[in-house]
Structure formats: C-alpha cells, structure tokens
C-alpha positions in Angstrom: -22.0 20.0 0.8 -19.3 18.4 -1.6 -17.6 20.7 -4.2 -17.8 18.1 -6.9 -14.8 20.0 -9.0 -12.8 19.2 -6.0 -10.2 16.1 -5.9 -10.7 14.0 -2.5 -7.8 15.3 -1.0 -9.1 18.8 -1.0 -12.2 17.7 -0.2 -10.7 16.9 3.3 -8.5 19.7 3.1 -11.5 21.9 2.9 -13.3 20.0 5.9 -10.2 20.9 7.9 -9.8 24.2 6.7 -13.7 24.8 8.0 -12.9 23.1 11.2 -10.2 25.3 11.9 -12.8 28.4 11.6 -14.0 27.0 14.3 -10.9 25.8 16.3 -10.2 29.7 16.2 -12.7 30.8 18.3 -13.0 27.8 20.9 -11.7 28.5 24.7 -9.4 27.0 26.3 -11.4 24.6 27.9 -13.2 23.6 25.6 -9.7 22.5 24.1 -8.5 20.9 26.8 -11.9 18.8 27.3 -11.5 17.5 23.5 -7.6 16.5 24.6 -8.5 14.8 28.1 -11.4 13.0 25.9 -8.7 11.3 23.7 -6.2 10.4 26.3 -9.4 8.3 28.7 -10.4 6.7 24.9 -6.7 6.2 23.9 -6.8 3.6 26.9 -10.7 2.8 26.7 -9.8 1.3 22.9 -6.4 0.4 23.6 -7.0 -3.2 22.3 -8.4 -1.9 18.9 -5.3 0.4 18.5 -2.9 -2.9 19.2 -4.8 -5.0 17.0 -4.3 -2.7 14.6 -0.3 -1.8 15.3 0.2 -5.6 15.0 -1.1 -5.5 11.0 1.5 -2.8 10.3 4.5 -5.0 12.7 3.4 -8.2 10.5 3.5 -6.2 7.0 6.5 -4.0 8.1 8.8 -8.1 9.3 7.5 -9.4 5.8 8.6 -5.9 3.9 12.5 -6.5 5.8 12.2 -3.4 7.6 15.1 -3.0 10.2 14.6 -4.2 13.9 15.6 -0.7 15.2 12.8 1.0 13.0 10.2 -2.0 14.0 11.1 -0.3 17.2 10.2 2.8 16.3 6.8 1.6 15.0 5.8 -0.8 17.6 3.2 0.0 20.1 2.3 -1.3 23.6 0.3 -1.0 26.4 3.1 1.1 27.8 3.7 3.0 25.3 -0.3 4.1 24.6 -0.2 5.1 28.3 2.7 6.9 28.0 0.7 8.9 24.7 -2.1 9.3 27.1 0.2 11.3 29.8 1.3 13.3 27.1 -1.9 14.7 26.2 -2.1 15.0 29.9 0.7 17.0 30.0 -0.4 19.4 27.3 -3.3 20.1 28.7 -1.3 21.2 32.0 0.3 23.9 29.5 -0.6 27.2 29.8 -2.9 28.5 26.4 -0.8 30.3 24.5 -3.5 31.7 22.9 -5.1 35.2 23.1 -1.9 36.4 25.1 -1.1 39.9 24.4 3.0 40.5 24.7 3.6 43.7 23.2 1.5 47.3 23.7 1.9 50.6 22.7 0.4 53.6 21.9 1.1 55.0 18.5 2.0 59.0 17.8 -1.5 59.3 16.2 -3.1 57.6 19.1 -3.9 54.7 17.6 -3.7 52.1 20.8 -1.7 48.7 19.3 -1.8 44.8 21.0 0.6 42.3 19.8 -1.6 38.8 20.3 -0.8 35.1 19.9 -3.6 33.7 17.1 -3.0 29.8 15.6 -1.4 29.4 12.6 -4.5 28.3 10.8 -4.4 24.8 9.3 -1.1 22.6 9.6 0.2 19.9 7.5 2.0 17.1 8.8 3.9 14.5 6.6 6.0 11.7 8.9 6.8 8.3 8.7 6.9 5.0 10.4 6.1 6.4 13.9 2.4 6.2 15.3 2.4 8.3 18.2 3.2 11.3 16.2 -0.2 11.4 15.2 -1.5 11.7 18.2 1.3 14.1 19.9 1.0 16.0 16.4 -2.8 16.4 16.5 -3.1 17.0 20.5 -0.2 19.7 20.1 -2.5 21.4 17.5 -5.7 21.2 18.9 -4.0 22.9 22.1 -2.6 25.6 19.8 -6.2 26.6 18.2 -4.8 25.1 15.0 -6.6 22.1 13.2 -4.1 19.5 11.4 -4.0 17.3 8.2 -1.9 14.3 8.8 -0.2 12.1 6.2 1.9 9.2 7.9 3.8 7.1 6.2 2.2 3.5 5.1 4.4 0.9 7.2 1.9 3.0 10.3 -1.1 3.1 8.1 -3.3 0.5 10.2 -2.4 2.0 13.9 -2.6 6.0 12.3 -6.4 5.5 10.7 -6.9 3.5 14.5 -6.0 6.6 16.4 -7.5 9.1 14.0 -10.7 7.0 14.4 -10.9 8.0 18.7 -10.0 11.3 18.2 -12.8 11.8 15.9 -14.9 10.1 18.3 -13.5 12.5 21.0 -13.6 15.4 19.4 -17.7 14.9 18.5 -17.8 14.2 22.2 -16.2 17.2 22.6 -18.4 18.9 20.6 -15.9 20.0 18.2 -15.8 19.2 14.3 -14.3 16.1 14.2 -12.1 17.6 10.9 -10.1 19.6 13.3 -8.0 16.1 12.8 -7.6 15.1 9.0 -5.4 11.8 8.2 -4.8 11.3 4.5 -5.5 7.4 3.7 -3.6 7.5 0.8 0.0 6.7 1.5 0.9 7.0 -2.3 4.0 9.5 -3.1 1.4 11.1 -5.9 -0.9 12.0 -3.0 1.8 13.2 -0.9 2.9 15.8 -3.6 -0.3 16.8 -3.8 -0.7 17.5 -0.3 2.8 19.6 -0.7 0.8 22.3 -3.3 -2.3 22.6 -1.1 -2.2 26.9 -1.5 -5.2 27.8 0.0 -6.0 25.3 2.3 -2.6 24.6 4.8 -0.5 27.5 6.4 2.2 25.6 6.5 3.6 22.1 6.1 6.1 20.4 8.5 7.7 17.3 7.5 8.9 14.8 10.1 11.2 11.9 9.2 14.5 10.9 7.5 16.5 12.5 4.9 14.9 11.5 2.0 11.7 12.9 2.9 13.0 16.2 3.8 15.0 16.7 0.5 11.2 15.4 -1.5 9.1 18.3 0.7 11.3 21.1 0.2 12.3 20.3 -3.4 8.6 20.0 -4.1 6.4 21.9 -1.7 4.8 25.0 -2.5 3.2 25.9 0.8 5.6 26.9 3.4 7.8 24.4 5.2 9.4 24.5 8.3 12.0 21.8 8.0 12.7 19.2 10.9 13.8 15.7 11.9 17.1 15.0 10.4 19.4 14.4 13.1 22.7 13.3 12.1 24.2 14.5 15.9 27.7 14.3 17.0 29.6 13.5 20.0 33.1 15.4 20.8 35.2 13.7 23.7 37.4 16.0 25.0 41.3 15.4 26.3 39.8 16.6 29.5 36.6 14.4 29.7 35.8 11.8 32.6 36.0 8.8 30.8 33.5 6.6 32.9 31.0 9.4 32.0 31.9 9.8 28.5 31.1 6.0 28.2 28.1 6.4 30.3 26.8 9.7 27.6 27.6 7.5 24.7 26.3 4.5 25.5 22.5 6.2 26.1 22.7 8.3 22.9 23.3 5.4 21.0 21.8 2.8 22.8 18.9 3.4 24.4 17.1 4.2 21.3 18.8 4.1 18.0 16.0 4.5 16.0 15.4 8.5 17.0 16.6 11.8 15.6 18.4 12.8 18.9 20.3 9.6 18.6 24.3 9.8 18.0 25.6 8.7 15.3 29.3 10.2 15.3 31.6 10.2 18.0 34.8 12.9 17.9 37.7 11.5 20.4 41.0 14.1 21.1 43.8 11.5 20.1 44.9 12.2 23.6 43.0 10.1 25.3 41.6 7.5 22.3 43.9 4.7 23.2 42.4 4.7 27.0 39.2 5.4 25.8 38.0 3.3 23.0 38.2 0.4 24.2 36.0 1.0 27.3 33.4 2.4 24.9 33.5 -0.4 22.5 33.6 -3.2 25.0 30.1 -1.1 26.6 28.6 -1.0 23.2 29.4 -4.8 22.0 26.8 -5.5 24.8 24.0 -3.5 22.3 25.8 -5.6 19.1 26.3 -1.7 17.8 28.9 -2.2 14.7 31.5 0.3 13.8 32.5 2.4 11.3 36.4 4.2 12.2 38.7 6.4 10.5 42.5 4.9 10.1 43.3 5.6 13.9 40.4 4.2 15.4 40.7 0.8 12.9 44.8 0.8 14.2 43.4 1.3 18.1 40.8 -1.6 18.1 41.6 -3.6 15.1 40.4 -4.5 11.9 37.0 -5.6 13.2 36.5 -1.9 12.3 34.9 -1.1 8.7 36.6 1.7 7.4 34.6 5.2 7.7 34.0 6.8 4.1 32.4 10.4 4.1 29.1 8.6 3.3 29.2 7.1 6.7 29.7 10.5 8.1 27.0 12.1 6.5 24.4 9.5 7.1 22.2 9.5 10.2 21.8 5.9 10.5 18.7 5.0 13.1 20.2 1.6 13.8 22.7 0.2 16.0 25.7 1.5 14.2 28.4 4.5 14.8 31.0 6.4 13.0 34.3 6.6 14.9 36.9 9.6 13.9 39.8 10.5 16.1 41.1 14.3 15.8 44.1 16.0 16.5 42.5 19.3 18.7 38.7 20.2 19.0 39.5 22.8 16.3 39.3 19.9 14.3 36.2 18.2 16.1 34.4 21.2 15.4 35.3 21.5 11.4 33.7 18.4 11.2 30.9 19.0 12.7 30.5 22.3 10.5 31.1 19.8 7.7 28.5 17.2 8.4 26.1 18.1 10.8 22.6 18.6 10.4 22.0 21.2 12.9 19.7 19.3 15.2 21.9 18.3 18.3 25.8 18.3 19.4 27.8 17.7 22.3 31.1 18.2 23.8 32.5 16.0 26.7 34.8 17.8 28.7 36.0 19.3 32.0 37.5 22.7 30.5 35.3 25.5 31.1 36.9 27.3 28.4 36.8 24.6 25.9 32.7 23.7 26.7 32.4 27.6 25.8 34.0 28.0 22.9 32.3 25.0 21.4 28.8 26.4 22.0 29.4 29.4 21.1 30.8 27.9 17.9 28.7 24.6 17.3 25.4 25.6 15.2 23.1 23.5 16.3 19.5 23.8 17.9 20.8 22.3 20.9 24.2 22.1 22.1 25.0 19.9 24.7 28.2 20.0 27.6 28.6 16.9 29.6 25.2 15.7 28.8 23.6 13.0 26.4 22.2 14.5 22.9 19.0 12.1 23.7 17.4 14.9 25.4 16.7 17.3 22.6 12.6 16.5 22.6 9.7 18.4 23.5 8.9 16.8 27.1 12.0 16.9 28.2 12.4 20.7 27.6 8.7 21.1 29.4 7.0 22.0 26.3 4.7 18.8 26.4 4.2 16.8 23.0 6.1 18.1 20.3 5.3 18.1 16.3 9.3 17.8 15.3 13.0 19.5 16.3 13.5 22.3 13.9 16.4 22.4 12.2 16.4 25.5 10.5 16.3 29.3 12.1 13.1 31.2 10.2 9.9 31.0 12.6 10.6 28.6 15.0 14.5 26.0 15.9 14.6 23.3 18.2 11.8 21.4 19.6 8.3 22.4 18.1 5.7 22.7 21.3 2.8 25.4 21.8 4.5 28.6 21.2 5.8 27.7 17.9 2.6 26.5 16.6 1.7 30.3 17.0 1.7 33.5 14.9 0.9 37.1 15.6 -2.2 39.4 15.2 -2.0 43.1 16.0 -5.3 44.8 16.9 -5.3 48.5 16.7 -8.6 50.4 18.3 -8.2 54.0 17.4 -11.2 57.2 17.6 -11.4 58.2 13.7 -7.7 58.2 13.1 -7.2 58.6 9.1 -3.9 58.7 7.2 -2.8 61.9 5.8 
C-alpha cells in the first residue's frame, strides 16, 4: 500500500528496499533463473529495445552530442547479444553468497563465522551508456542485492526499454519485479534527491565523467564508492619496442575512445621521441585522432600540433584526441602521472625489468599496466563477469566492481549461555 506522505521517488525506493528483503533470502538458483530469463528476453524483444535506442540516437544527433559518445550510446544487434553473454557469464560465477571465510572459536566459547551477506539496496547514477543498466542490475541481482538505477536522459528511451524485460523476467522468475528500480526522471533535482535517500540505499555508486563524480560526492549523503573517471596515461620507455608501443597506443586510443580505460596521455623518454612519434602519429592520422603536445613534441612533428595546457592534461577526453608530453627520465613520467592521474589505469612500455618494477611499485593506480594496453582494465576481462564501474578510490572495494565487491560481511556467533561479565 502507498505511504501517501512519501514523494514518488521514495515510493520506488521503498518498493526496492522491500524487494531486497526478499532478494536476501533467494538461492542461488533462483538468481540465476531470473538472470538466464533476461538474457533469452533481451534477444526475444530485441527489436523493441532498438526501436527504442534509435529515439535517444535521433534526440542525442539533434542535441550535438559528439560522435565518439553517440558511440557509446548506440546499440545493435551485436551489441544486445553481446549483453546477453554477459548475463551468461555471470551466472557461470560462482555465488558469492552465504560463503563462510573466516572461523574461530572465541576464549569464552563462543563459536564465530565470518559470512558474505549483500549489501542491501544499491544506487546506481550513470550516464549516456545503456548496457550499464543491464550489466548493473544483473551484477546485483547475482549478488543478493536489489538496485535503483538513475541513467542519464540522452539513454532514457533504451534504459525504461530494458528495465521493462527485466521486470517481465523477473515476475517470470517469480521474483519482485522491484528488485530492478529505474528512476524516470532524468532531472538534476531528482538526482539529488536520490543522493540523500538515508534509509532506503546502502550505498550509491556513481558511473560517468568528471562532472558527475564531483556533483555525487559534493552532494550525497549515503555512502559513495567513487568510480569511472579515467584520465589514464601511457609511459614509453627509452627501452620500449617501438612497433609495439605503436601497436599499445593505437588500441587504447583507438579502438574505443569513448571509455574510461581509454588513453588519453602519452609519456615518451626524449630518447627515443624523434624515432617514435612519427610512427605513432602517422598510425593514429588513420583514426583522424588530433593532438595536443608540449614544446618538444610541437618542434618533432610540427606546428599541426595544438599546444598542451595543464587543462589538456587533466582532462579525460572520450573522443579521438591525445595529449603528447616528452620527458627527460621516467622519474619525470611518473611525477606527472602523480600530478594528473585519476587513479584508474597506467602503463609503462618498456624492456627494463627494473624500470617496469619501479613504476608499479610507484604508479598508484587500480591497475598498472607493463607492456600491455590500459583498454583492459574492465570486469570481463579480469573474469569477474559484468561489472557496475572501476573504483578509483581504496575504502571497500578498487578496480573493477564484479560479485565480490558487491558484498559485505555478517558474523554469526552460536554460543551455550555465554554472558558478559
């Protein structure tokens, strides 16, 4: 029954918050039945979802939105398949659930279990990306948590279209079909709302660019576990293979811009930046990627080179563009990175042992990368399935966001009359 003193938006906090009542005490089957559900009707009303992805691609061209984040918002036929493997995927995960890692017996006999339990109720704010909302809410339901999800409104159309067959898979399921909320409302009032919802979420993760970030921890009162921002840095080494480098570059720019794992500076030892940049740029002409280049790089490929103010270096771009510095020592390459970086991903290109050491040891970062493209920092591709966002920070949970982070502890204690004295 409806608590008329309550706004709408707690009114579908509260659903969820009921449905996650229930979500606690489900098996893992049962889970996993509600998850196979949505991935057979993500396919079964595949045409409904593109025909509504194509109102948000119209609205987003007409609004001027940039091709690379079109990108990032587009769906196809592929791309709802490859959502539907990844709900597969999840459900090959073992439940984290109910797992007991730590026993003891106490000096007054009290017997103690450590136990994985959900979280309780997570809130999800993200932006112009779709198949978050399914990878958000699948991760979620595999976890025992239920979810209320806020996308941004360039994804409004293809978000309410997914929600729509989960709900429709979860009844199926015979599960509350609350255990997935999506707010409507893609107002910034109703997202600050949804950042002082004490009571009804555990815990908030926001998933998208700077600016969002900065507005959910400056305004949140529920706790937030920051991720997304990924303004990630390249280090080429005096002792790197060059056709590689290019090769490493090239993919974590390239092959999809849009993304936080995507590179956005590239660190070249002055030893080797005369050889090497213009192999790199002639690869990345072929992608149209422009430049941005401290005095050195501008003097080694010519004035077609913007200059690079520290605006540029701070700025995690999501578009076909890349900051260019060339430094004296990796001393220097790793100073900047101190400077600028947003802790997500970092690499270092290089055939010294000693050198690839030093810099992860040194780098913070949740990943750090050696000879490697940062383009792999994502929760698939570390074997955790789906994943709800890299965390950036270090409290609770760093790096990509699958199962085991969605998780807390419980400790049960069974004792025979044991008081306190």
């Amino acid at each position: 029954m409806t608590n008329p003193g309550l706004s709408p938006l707690e009114t579908l906090a509260a659903s969820v918050k009921e449905a996650a009542k229930v979500l606690n005490i489900t098996s893992s089957q049962q889970r996993n039945d509600a998850i196979s559900r949505i991935a057979e009707n993500l396919l079964l009303y595949q045409e409904e979802i593109l025909v509504a992805n194509a109102a948000d691609i119209a609205a987003a061209k007409k609004n001027g939105i940039t091709p690379a984040m079109i990108d990032r918002l587009t769906l196809t036929p592929e791309r709802i398949i490859g959502i539907a493997d990844a709900c597969r995927q999840v459900i090959s995960l073992p439940d984290p659930l109910g797992k007991a890692d730590y026993g003891t017996t106490l000096q007054n006999g009290l017997e103690m279990v450590r136990v994985k339990v959900p979280l309780g109720v997570i809130g999800i704010i993200y932006e112009a990306r779709p198949n978050v909302t399914v990878d958000a809410a699948v991760l979620c339901l595999k976890s025992g948590n239920a979810c209320l999800l806020k996308g941004g409104k360039e994804a409004i159309h293809s978000n309410m279209a997914f929600t729509k067959v989960m709900a429709q898979s979860l009844a199926e399921a015979g599960l509350p079909t609350h255990c997935v909320g999506l707010i409507e409302d893609t107002s910034r009032e109703t997202a600050t709302q949804m950042m002082r919802l004490n009571g009804y979420l555990d815990v908030l993760i926001p998933r998208g660019g700077a600016g969002l970030i900065r507005a959910v921890v400056e305004n949140a009162t529920v706790p937030v576990i920051e991720t997304g921002v990924g303004n990630c840095h390249i280090y080429v080494d005096d002792g790197a293979d060059l056709t590689m480098a290019v090769d490493i570059i090239d993919n974590a720019k390239t092959s999809r811009p849009s993304v936080c794992n995507a590179v956005e500076t590239i660190l070249v030892h002055e030893a080797i930046a005369e050889e090497f940049l213009p192999l790199l740029k002639e690869r990345l002409d072929r992608h149209q990627v422009a430049w941005r280049g401290c005095k050195k790089t501008q003097t080694i490929l010519g004035t077609v080179i913007q200059p690079a103010t520290e605006a540029d270096y701070a700025t995690e771009y999501n578009d076909y563009i890349i900051c260019c510095k060339v430094v004296q020592h990796m001393e220097e390459a790793i100073a900047h990175i101190d400077q600028y970086s947003t802790r997500h991903s970092e690499a270092i290109l290089t055939n010294d042992y000693r050198r690839s050491q030093e810099f992860t040891r040194r780098v913070d970062a949740a990943a750090v990368y050696v000879n490697a493209s940062t383009r792999f920092t994502d929760g698939g591709e570390f074997g955790f399935g789906a994943e709800i966002g890299i965390s950036t920070q270090k409290l609770h949970a760093r790096g990509p966001m699958g199962l085991e982070q969605l998780t807390s502890w419980k400790y049960i204690l069974r004792g025979n009359g044991q008081t306190r004295q």
